[in-house]
Kinemage of the C-alpha trace (Angstrom):
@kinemage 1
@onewidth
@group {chain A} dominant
@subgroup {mainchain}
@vectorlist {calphas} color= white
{ca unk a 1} P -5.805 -4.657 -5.695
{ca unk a 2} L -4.707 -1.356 -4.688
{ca unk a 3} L -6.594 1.106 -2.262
{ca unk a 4} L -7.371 4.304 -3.912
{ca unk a 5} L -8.580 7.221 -2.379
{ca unk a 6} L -9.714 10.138 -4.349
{ca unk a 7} L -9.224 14.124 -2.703
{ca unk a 8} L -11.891 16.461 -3.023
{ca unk a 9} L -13.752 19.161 -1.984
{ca unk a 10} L -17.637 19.922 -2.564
{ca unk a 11} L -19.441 21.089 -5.369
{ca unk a 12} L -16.423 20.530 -7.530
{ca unk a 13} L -17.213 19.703 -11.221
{ca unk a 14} L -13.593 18.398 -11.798
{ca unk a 15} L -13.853 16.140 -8.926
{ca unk a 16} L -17.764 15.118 -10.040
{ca unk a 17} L -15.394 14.471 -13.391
{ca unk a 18} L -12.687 12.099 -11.890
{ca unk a 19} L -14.950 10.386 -10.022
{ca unk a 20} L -17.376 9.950 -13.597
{ca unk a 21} L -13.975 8.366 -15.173
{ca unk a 22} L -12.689 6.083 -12.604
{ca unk a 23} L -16.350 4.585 -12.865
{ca unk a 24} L -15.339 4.123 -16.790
{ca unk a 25} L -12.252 2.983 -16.278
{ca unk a 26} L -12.150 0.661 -13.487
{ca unk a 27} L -15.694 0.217 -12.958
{ca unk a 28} L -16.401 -1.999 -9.660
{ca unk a 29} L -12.588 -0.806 -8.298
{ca unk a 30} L -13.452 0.314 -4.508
{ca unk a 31} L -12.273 4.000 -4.043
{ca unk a 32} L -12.953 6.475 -1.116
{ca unk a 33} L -13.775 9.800 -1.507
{ca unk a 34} L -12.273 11.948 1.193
{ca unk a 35} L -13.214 15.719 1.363
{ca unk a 36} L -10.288 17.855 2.202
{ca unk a 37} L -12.397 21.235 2.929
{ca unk a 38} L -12.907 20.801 7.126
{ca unk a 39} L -9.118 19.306 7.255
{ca unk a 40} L -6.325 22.282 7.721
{ca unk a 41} L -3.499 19.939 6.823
{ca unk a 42} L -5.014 18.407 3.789
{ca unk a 43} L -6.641 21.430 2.749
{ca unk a 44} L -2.839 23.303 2.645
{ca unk a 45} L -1.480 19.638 0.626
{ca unk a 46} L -4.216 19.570 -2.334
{ca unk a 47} L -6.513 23.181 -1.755
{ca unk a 48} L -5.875 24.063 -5.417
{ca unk a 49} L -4.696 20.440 -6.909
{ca unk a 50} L -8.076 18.614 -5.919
{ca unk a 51} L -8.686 16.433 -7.798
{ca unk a 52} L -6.268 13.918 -6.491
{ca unk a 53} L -6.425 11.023 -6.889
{ca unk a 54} L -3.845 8.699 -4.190
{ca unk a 55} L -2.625 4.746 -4.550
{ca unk a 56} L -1.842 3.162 -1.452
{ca unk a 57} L 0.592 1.762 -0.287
{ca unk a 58} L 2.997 3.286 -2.753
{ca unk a 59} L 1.556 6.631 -1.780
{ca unk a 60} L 1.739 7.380 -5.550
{ca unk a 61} L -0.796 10.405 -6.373
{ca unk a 62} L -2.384 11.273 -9.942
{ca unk a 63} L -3.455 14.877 -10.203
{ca unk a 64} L -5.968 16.058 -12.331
{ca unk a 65} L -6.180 16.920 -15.339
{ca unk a 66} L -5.961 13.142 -16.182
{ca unk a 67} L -7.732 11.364 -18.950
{ca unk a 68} L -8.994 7.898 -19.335
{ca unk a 69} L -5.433 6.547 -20.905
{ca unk a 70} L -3.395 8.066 -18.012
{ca unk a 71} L -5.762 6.441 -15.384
{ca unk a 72} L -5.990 3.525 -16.593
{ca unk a 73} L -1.891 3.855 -16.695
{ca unk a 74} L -1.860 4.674 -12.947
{ca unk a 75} L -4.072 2.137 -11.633
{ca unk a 76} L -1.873 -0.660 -13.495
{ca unk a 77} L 1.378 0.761 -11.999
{ca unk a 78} L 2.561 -1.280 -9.422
């Protein structure tokens, strides 16, 4: 199982969102939130992306907008 970690910054209704649907979509899949907002060099990689959501270790990154269909495509990727 891949480690997933999802970008985001507080009070951010898209990231409340993306965290909503990877509950739906792989419910009981471990995922960390991280919080880019006190971090210079993530803040200047995802500031105005966040939501992102990151697969390790391929590195491969999801960006919102993403629905239920393209998650659930993402998280089966190898």
């Amino acid at each position: 199982m891949s480690e997933l970690t999802l970008y985001s910054r507080p009070e951010c209704h898209l990231c409340d969102e993306a965290e909503a649907l990877l509950g739906v979509v792989a419910p009981g899949h471990p995922f960390r939130t991280v919080d880019i907002e006190h971090d210079i060099d993530l803040l200047q990689r995802y500031g105005v992306r966040v939501p992102v959501l990151r697969r390790e270790p391929s590195g491969a990154e999801l960006g919102w907008p993403f629905d239920a269909h393209t998650l659930a495509r993402f998280l089966q990727a190898p």
